[in-house]
PyMOL commands that place a pseudoatom at each C-alpha (Angstrom):
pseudoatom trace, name=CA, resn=UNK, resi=1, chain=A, elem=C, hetatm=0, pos=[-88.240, 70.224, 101.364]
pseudoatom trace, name=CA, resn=UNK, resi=2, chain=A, elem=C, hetatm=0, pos=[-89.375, 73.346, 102.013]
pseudoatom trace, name=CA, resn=UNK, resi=3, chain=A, elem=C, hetatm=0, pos=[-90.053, 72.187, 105.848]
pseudoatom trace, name=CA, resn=UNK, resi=4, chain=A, elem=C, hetatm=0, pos=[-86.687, 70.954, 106.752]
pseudoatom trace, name=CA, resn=UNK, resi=5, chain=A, elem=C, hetatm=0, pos=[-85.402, 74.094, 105.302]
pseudoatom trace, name=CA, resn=UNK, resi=6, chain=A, elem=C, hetatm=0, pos=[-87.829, 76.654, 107.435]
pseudoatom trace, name=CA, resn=UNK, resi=7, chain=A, elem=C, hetatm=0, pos=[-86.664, 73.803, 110.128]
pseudoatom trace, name=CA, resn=UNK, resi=8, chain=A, elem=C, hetatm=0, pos=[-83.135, 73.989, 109.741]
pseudoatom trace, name=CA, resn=UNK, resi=9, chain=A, elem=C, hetatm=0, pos=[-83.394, 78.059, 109.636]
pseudoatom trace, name=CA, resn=UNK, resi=10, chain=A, elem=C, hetatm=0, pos=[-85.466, 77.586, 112.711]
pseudoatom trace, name=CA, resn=UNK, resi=11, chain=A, elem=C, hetatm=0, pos=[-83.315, 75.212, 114.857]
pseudoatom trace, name=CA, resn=UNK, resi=12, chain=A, elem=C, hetatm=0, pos=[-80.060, 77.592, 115.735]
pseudoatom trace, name=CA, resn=UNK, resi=13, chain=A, elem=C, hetatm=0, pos=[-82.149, 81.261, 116.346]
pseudoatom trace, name=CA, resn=UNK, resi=14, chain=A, elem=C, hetatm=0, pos=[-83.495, 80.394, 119.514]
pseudoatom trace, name=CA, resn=UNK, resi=15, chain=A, elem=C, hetatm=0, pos=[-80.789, 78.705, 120.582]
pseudoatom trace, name=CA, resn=UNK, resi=16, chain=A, elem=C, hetatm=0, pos=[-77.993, 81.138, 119.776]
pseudoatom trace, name=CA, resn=UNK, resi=17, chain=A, elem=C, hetatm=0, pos=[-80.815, 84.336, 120.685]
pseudoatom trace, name=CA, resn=UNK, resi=18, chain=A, elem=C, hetatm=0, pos=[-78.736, 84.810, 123.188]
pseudoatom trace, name=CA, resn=UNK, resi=19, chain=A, elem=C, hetatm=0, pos=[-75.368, 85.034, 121.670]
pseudoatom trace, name=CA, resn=UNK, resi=20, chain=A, elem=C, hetatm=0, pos=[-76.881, 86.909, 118.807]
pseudoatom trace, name=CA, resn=UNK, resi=21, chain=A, elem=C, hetatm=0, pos=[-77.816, 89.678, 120.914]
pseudoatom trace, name=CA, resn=UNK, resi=22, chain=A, elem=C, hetatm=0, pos=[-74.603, 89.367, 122.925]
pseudoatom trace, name=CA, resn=UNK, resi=23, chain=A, elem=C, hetatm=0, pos=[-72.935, 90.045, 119.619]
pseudoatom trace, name=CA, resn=UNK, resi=24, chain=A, elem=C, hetatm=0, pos=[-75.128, 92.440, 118.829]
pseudoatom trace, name=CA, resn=UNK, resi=25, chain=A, elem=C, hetatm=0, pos=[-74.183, 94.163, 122.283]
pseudoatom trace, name=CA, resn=UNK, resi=26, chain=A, elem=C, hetatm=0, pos=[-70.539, 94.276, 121.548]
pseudoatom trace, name=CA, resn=UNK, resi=27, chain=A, elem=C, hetatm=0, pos=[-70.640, 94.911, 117.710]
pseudoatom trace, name=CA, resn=UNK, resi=28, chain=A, elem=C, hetatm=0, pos=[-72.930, 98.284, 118.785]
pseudoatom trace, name=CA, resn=UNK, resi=29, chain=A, elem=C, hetatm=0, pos=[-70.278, 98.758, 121.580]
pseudoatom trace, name=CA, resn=UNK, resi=30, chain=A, elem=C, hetatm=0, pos=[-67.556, 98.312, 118.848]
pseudoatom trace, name=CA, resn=UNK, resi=31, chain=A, elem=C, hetatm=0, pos=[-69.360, 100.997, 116.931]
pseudoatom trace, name=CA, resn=UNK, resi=32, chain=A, elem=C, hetatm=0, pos=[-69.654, 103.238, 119.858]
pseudoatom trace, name=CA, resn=UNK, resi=33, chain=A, elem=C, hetatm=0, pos=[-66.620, 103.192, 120.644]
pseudoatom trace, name=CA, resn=UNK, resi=34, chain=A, elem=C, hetatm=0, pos=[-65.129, 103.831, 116.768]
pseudoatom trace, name=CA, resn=UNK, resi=35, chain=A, elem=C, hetatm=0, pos=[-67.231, 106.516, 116.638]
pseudoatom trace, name=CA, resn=UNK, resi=36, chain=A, elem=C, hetatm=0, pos=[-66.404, 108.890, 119.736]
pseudoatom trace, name=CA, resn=UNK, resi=37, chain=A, elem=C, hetatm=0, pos=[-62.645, 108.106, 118.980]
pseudoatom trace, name=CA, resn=UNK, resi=38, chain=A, elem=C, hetatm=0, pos=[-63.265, 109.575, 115.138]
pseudoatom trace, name=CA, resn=UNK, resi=39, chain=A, elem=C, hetatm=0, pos=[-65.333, 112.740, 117.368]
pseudoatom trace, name=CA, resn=UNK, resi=40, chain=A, elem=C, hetatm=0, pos=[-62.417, 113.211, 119.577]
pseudoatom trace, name=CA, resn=UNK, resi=41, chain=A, elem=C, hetatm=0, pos=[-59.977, 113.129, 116.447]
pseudoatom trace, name=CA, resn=UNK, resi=42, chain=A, elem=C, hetatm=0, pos=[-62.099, 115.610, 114.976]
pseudoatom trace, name=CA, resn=UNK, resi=43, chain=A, elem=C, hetatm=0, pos=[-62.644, 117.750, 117.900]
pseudoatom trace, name=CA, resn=UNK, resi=44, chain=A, elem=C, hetatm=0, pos=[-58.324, 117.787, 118.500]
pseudoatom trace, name=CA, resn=UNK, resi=45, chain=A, elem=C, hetatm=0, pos=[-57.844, 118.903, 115.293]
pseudoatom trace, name=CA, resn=UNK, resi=46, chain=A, elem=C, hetatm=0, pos=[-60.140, 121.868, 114.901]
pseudoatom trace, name=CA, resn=UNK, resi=47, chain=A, elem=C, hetatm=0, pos=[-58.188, 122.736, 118.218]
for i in range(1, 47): cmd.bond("trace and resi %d" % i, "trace and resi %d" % (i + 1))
show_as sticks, trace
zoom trace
């Protein structure tokens, strides 16, 4: 049982490695971007 399991866990991450870091990419981009918009708020209202 506790094959099939490691197995099934196994099966999709090296498949979807490259989508996962893809999504990784954008999420980080996502983040980025949230982030410098919440530092330009800031920065137009202290002037």
């Amino acid at each position: 049982m506790a094959t099939t399991h490691d197995h099934s866990h196994h099966g999709p991450e090296p498949s979807g490695s490259g989508e996962q870091d893809h999504t990784l990419l954008v999420q980080g981009a996502i983040l980025i971007g949230i982030v410098i918009l919440l530092v330009l708020a800031s920065f137009f209202d202290v002037i």
